[in-house]
N, C-alpha and C positions, 0 to 999 in steps of 0.2 A: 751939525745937528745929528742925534742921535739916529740910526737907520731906524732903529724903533717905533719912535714917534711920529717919522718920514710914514710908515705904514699904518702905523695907529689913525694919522692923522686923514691920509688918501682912504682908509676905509671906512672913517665917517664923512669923508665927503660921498665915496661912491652911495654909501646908503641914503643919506639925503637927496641923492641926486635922481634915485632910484623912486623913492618917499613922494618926490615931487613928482617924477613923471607918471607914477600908477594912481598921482591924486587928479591928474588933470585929467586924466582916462577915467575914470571912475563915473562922472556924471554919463558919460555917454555910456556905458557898462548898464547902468540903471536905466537910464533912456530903450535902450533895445532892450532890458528884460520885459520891460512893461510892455512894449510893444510888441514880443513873443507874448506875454500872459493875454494879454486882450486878443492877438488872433487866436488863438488856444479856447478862449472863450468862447469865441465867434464859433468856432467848429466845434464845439459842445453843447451849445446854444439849448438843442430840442434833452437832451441827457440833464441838464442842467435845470430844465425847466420842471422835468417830474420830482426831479429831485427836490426842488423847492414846496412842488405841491405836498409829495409823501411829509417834508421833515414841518413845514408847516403846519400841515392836517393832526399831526402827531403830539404837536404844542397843545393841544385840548383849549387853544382861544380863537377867535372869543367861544367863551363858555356857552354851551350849547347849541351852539353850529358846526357842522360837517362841512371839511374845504370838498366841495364835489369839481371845481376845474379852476384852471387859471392860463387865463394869454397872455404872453408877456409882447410888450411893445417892441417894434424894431429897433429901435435906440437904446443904446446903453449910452453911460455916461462912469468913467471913473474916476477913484479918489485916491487918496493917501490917508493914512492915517499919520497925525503930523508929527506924535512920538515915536511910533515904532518902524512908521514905513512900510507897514503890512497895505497890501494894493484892493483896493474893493469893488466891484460894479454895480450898479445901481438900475433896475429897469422898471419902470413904468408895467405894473401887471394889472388886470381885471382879472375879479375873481369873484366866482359866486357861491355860492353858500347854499345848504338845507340847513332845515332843522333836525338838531337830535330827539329821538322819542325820547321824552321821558326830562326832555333838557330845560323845559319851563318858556320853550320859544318858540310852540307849534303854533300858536295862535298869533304870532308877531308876521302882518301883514310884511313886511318888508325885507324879512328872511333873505325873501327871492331876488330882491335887489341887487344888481352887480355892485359891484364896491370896488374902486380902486387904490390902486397904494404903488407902494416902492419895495422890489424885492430887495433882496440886501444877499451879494453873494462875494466871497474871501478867498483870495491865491493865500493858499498855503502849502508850505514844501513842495511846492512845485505841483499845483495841482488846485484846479477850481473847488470849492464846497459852497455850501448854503446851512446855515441853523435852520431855514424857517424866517426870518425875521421878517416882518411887512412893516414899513412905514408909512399906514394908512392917513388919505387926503391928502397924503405929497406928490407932488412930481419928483423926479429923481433931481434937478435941477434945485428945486425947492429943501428936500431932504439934507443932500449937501453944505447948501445954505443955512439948514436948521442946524448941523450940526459942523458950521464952520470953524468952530473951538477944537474940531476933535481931527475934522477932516479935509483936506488940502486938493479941491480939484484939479484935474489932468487934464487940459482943455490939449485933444490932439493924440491921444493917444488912442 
């Protein structure tokens, strides 16, 4: 046999062989990123949380109410996104609200109501954010749930 092919042939095996081992490492590669992203979380927690009020408050909804605070619960819960694999946390927040002058909602008894929901915050490039987003009347448990077509929980992480 050719010395050629002798080489041709050993350096498609070492590549498969190569292929194979950095596929079997792989799941656990993702296993510990996520679990760096969620304590990364964890110690951003109180940073993370104005951040959600300002980007929130700044969405102008609901129309005619001012975000004036929000608690977020001790639990988080996260997910996956099932196409892209982008990771998300999910926290159970109480949030209350005023009216804006002038907003058509000074007279709505209820304004003052705490409200709760589901914050919605995203690791990206290596780094926790938030839009704002509230998935109001859900638990983060719930949310999830509502959007298990989209999103893949992380029980554990």
């Amino acid at each position: 046999m050719d010395p050629l092919w002798i080489a041709l042939a050993a350096t498609v095996l070492l590549g498969l062989a190569a292929l194979a081992w950095w596929s079997r490492g792989r799941p656990v590669r993702l296993l510990a990123r996520r679990h760096a992203a969620a304590e990364q979380f964890r110690a951003q927690r109180s940073e993370l949380a104005a951040a959600f009020l300002a980007a929130a408050g700044a969405t102008g909804k609901p129309r005619g109410l001012r975000w004036i605070a929000c608690r977020l619960d001790p639990a988080v819960l996260f997910a996956a996104d099932r196409k892209t694999g982008e990771l998300y946390a999910l926290v159970g927040a109480t949030i209350s609200f005023e009216a804006v002058e002038g907003g058509g909602m000074e007279e709505v008894e209820a304004v003052g109501n705490l409200r709760y929901a589901t914050a919605v915050f995203a690791h990206r490039d290596g780094a926790w954010t938030t839009d704002g987003r509230a998935v109001f009347n859900l638990e983060p448990a719930q949310a999830i749930q509502r959007f298990g077509d989209a999103l893949e929980p992380l029980p554990g992480v």
